[in-house]
C-alpha positions as CSV (number, residue, x, y, z in Angstrom):
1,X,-9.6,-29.5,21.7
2,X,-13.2,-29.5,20.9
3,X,-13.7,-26.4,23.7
4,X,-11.0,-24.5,21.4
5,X,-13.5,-25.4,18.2
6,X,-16.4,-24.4,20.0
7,X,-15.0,-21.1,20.9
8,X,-13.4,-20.3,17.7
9,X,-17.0,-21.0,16.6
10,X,-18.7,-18.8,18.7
11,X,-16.1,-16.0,17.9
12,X,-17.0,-16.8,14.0
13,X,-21.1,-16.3,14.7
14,X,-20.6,-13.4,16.9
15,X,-18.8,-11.2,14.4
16,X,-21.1,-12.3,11.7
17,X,-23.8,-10.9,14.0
18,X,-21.6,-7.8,14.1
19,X,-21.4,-7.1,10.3
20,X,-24.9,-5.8,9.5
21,X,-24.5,-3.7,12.2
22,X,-20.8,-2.1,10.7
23,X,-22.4,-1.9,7.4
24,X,-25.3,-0.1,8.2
25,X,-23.1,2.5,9.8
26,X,-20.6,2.6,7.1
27,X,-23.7,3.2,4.5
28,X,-26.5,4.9,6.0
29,X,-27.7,6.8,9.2
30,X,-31.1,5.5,10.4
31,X,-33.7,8.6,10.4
32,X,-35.6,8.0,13.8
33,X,-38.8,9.0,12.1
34,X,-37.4,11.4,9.5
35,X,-37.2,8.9,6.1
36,X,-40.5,10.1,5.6
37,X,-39.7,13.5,5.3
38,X,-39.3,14.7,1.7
39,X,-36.4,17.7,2.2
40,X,-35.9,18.2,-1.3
41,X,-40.0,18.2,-3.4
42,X,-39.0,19.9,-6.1
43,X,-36.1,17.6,-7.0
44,X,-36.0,15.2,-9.1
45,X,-33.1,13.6,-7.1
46,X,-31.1,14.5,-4.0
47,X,-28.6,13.9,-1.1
48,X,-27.5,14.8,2.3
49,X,-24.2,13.5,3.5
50,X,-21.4,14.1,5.9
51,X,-18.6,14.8,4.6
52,X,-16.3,13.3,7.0
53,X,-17.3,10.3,7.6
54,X,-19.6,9.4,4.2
55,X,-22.6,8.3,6.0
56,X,-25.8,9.6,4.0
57,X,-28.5,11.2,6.2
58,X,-31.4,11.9,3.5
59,X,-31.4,10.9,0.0
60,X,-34.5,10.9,-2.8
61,X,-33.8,9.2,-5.9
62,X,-29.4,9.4,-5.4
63,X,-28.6,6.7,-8.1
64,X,-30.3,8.3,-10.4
65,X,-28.8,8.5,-14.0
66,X,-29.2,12.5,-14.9
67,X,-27.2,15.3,-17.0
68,X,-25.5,16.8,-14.0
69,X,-24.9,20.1,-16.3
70,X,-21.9,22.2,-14.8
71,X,-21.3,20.2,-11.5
72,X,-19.2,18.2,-13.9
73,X,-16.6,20.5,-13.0
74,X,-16.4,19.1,-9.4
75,X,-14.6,16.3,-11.4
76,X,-12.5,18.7,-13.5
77,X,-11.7,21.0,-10.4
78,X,-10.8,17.3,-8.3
79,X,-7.8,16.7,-10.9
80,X,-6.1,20.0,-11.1
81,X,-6.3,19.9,-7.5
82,X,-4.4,16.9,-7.5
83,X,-1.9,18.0,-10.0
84,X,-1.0,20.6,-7.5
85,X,-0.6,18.3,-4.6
86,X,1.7,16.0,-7.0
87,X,3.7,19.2,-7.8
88,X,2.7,18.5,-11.8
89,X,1.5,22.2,-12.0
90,X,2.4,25.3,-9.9
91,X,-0.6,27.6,-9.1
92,X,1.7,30.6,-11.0
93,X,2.1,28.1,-14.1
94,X,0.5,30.2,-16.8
95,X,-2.1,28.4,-19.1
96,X,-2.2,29.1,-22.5
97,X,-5.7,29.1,-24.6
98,X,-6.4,27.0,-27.4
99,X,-9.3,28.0,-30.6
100,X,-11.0,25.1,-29.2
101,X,-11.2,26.1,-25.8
102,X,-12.1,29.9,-26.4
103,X,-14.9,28.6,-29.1
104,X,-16.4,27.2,-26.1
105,X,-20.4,27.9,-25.4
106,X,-22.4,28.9,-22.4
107,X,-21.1,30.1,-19.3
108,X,-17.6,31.5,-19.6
109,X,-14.8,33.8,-18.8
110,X,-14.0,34.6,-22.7
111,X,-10.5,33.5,-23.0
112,X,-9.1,34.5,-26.2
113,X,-7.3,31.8,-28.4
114,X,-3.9,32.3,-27.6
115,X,-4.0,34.1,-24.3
116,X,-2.4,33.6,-21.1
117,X,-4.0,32.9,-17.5
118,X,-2.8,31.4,-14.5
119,X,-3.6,28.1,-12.9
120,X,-4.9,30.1,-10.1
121,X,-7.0,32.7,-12.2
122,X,-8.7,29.2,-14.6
123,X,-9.1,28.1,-11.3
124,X,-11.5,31.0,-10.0
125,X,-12.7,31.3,-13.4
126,X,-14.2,27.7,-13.1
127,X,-14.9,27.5,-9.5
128,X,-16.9,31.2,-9.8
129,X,-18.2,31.9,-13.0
130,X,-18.7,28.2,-13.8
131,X,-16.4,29.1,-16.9
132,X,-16.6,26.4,-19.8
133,X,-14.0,27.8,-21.8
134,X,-11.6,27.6,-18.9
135,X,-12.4,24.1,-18.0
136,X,-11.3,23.0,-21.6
137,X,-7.8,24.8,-21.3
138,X,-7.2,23.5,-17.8
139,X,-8.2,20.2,-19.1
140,X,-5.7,20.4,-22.2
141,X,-2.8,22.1,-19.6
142,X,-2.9,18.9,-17.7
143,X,-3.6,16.2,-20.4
144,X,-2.8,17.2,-23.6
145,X,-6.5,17.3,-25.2
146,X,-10.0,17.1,-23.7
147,X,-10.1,13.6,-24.6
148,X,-7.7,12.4,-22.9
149,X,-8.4,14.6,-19.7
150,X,-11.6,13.4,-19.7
151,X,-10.3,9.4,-19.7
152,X,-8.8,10.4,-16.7
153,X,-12.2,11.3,-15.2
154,X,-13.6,8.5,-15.9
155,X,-10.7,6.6,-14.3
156,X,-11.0,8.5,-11.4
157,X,-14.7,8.0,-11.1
158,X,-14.2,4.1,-11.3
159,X,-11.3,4.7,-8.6
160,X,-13.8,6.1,-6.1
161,X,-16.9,3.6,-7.4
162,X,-18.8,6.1,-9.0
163,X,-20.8,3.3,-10.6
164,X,-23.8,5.7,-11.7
165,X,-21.5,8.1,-13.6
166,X,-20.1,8.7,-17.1
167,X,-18.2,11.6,-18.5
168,X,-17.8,13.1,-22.1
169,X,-16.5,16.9,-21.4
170,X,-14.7,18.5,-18.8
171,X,-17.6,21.0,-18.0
172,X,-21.3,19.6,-18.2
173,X,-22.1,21.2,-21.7
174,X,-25.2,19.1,-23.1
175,X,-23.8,15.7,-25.1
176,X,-25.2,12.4,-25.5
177,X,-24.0,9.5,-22.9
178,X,-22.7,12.4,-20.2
179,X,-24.4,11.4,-16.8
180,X,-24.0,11.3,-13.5
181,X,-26.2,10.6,-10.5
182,X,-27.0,12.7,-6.8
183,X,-25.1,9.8,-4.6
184,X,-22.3,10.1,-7.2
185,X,-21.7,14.0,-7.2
186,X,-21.5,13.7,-3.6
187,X,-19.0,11.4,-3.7
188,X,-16.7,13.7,-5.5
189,X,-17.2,16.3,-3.7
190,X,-16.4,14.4,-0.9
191,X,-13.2,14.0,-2.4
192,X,-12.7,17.5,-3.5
193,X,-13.5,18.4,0.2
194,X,-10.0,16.5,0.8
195,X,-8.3,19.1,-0.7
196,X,-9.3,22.1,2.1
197,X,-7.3,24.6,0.0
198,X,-10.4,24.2,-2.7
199,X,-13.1,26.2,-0.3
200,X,-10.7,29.1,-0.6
201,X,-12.0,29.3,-4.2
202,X,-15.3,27.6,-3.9
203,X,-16.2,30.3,-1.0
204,X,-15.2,33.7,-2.7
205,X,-18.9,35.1,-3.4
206,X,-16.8,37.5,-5.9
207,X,-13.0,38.5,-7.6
208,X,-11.9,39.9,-10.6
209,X,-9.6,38.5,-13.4
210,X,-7.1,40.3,-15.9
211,X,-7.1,42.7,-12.7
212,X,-4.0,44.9,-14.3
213,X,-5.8,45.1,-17.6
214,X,-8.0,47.6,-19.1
215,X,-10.7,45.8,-18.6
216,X,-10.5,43.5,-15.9
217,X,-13.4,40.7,-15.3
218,X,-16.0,40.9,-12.8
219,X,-16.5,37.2,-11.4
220,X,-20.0,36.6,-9.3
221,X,-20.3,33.3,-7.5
222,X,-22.9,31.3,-9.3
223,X,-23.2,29.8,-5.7
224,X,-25.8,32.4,-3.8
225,X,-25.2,30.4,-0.6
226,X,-21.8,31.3,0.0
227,X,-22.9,34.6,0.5
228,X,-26.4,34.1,2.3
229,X,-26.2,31.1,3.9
230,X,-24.0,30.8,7.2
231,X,-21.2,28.2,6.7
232,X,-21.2,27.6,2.9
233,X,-18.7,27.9,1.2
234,X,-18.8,25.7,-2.2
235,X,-19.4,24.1,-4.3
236,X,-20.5,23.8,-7.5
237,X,-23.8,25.2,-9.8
238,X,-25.4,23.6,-13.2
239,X,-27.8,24.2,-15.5
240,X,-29.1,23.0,-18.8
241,X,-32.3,23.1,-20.5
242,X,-32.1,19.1,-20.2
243,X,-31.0,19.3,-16.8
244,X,-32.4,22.3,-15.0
245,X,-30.9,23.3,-12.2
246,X,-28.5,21.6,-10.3
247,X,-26.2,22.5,-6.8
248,X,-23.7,20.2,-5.1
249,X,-23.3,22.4,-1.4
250,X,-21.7,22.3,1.3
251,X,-21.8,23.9,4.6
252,X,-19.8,23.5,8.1
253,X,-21.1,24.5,11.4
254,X,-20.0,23.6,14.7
255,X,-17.3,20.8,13.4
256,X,-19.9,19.3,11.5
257,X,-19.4,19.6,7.1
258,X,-22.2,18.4,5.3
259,X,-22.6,18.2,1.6
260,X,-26.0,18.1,-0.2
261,X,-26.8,17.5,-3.5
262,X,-30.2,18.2,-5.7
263,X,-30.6,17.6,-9.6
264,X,-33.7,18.5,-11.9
265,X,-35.2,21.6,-9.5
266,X,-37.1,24.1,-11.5
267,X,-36.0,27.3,-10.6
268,X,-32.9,28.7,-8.9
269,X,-34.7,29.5,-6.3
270,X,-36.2,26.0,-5.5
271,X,-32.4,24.7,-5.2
272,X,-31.2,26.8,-2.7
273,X,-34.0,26.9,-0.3
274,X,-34.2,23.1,-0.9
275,X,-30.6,22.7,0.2
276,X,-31.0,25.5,2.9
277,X,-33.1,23.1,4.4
278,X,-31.2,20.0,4.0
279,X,-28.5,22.3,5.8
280,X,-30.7,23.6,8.3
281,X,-31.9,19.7,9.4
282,X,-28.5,18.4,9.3
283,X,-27.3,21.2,11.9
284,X,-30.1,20.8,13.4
285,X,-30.5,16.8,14.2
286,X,-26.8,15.9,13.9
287,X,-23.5,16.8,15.4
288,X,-19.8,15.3,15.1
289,X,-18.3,13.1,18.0
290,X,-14.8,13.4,18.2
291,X,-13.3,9.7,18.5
292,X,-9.5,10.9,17.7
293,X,-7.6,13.9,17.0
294,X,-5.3,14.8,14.1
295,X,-1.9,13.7,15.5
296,X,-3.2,11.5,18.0
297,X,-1.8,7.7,19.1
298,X,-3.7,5.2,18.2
299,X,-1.0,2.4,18.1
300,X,1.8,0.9,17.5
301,X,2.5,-2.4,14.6
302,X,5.2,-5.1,14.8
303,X,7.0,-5.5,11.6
304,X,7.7,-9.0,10.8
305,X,11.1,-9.1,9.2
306,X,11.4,-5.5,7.9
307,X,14.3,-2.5,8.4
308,X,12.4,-1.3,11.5
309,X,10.6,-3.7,13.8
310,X,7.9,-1.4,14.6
311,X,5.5,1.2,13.2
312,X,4.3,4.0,15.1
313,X,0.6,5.2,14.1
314,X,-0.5,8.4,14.5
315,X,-4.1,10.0,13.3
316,X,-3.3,11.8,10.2
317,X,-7.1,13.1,10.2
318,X,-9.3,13.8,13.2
319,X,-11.5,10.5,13.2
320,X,-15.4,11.7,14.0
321,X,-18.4,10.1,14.8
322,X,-21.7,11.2,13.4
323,X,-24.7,11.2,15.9
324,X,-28.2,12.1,16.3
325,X,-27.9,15.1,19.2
326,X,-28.9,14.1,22.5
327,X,-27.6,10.4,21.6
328,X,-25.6,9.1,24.6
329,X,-21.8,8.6,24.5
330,X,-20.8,7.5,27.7
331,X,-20.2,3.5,26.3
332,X,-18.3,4.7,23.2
333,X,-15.1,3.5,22.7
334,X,-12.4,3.0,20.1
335,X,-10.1,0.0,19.3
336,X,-7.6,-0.8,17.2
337,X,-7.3,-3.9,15.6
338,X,-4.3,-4.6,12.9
339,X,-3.9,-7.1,10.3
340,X,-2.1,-10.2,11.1
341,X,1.3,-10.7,10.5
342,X,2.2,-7.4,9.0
343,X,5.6,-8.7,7.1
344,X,7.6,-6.6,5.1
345,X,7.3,-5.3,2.6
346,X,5.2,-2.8,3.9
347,X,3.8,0.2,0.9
348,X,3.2,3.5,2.0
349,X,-0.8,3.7,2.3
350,X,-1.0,0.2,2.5
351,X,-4.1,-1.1,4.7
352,X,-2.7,-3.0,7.9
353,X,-5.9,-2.6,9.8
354,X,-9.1,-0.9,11.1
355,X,-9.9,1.3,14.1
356,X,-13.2,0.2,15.2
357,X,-15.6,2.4,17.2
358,X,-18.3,0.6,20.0
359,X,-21.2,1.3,21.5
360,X,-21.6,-1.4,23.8
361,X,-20.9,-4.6,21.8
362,X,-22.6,-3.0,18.9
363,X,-20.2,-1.6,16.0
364,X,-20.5,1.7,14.9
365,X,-18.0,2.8,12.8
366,X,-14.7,1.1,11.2
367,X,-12.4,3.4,9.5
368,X,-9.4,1.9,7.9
369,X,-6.2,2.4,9.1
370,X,-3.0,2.9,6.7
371,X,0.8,2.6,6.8
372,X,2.3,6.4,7.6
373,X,5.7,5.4,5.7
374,X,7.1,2.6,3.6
375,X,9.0,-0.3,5.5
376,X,11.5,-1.9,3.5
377,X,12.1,-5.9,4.1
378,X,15.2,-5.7,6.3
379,X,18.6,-7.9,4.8
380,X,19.9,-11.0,6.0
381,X,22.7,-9.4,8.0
382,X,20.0,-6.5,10.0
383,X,18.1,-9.7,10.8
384,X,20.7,-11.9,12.3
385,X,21.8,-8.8,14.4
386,X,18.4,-8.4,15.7
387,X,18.5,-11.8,16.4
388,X,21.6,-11.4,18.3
389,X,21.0,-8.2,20.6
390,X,17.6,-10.1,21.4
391,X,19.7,-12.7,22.9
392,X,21.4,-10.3,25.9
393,X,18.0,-8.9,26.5
């Protein structure tokens, strides 16, 4: 008896020796001598972070309350994504324009109260010319009015723990108590990244709108880096007097997406060579490890007492690994561990465990690990004839 205590103890220490270890993976990737490199001078706050896994290379100043200007619109972009994916809207659904939304300010695609686009067209007219006036009637198409559509962001921004953000307007224009912060917008975009389909927009460098009018709309990509920067392809520009000038970017190279924020630069052209070069160090220090493939095995989960005894698991993302080049990867290996006693009823998305990458007996990486399906709690009758076949086996 007391050797069982003793061990259970020592189990207890070592995994609490473990933790720091996890978290500091989970959060942040040590620099090896780079911290002290300032990538971003000109900013007044910034970020560099992998999109795949979250883990935040660089960062200046990230939680940073500022006016994040038009990159509000990652947000606004974020939801009507979503809508599509939830079948609530149809990219040929036609939106129609309100006076409030036309009387919109700024940058804009100058809708016309009453007039018709598609959810496609608002959505290039956001994602390209940074369009204000199309933000509000995209906004008002999925919500009802801008107030409510923006309740919804802020609900969504609490959902992903967006803790240094608050939203007033679907699009960034100037108003008091609208903030955000660099470790925030990267957060989003993170999210918006989910939905692949997005870079078809965020990447055009130009289109046109009302194409089989008489005068059809030239849209330029307020994003210069999808056109001169190798990779990029998104995501999102803003500027304000208050804010000055603002870029959430990202870039993939090699396997490896990265997405980098800066806030407060004075000039257009100090934000994009500033993230150039938070691209060009990322590419050039880190690279993606591949721990799992997209449709992969990584499992299988017993099913106490539910309509099927056991749940397959299979990757439904490629699971990566983000390391310093020239870091060795001979000792890394993967392992599945699953909550205990899984008991039905199991939700779809439901957390029943975590795959956990070593290095040795060091942690490096725990990704959580979700139920594919839904497994009802099986009846009386499906459990006494399991029961029952289990006995002639």
């Amino acid at each position: 008896m007391k050797r069982s205590v003793a061990s259970l103890i020592a189990i207890v220490m070592t995994c609490t020796l473990m933790l720091p270890a996890a978290a500091l993976a989970e959060e942040k990737l040590p620099q090896q001598g780079a911290s002290t490199i300032d990538l971003a001078p000109s900013a007044r706050s910034s970020i560099l972070m992998d999109a795949d896994t979250g883990t935040i290379i660089y960062e200046k100043n990230s939680h940073d309350r500022l006016p994040p200007a038009s990159i509000t619109k990652i947000m606004t972009l974020l939801l009507v994504m979503e809508a599509l994916d939830e079948g609530k809207i149809k990219l040929t659904d036609m939106v129609r324009t309100s006076e409030y939304a036309a009387s919109m300010g700024g940058s804009q695609i100058f809708l016309e109260q009453g007039e018709e686009m598609s959810v496609e067209d608002m959505i290039k007219g956001i994602a390209l010319a940074s369009g204000n006036d199309a933000s509000v009637a995209m906004a008002e198409k999925l919500a009802g009015t801008e107030s409510q559509f923006v309740a919804m962001m802020n609900e969504k921004a609490k959902e992903l723990g967006m803790n240094d953000t608050q939203f007033v307007n679907p699009n960034g224009l100037p108003v008091e108590g609208h903030y955000s912060s660099a470790h925030d917008i990267a957060v989003m975009s993170r999210e918006l990244l989910k939905h692949s389909e997005v870079t078809k927009y965020t990447g055009l460098y130009q289109d046109y709108l009302r194409k089989s009018s008489e005068k059809p709309f030239w849209l330029v990509n307020t994003n210069k880096l999808v056109r001169f920067y190798s990779g990029a392809d998104g995501l999102k520009t803003g500027f304000t007097s208050e804010a000055k000038y603002c870029l959430s970017a990202t870039a993939k190279r090699d396997g490896l997406r990265v997405i980098a924020v800066v806030m407060g630069e004075p000039t257009t052209k100090h934000r994009n060579n500033e993230v150039s070069q938070m691209f060009d160090f990322a590419f050039a220090q880190y690279m993606n490890y591949p721990i799992v493939g997209e449709g992969d095995p990584i499992g299988t989960a017993r099913i106490e007492k539910g309509m099927e005894s056991e749940l397959q698991l299979v990757a439904e993302k490629p699971y990566n690994l983000l390391l310093k080049k020239g870091t060795s990867t001979g000792d890394i290996r993967h392992e599945l561990k699953l909550n205990e006693k899984l008991k039905a009823p199991i939700k779809e998305g439901q957390s029943i465990g975590k795959l956990i990458v070593y290095q040795g007996d060091q942690v490096l990486k725990e990704y959580d690990v979700a139920a594919p399906k839904k497994i009802d709690k099986a009846s009386w009758w499906k459990l006494l004839g399991r029961a029952a076949g289990g006995l002639f086996h």
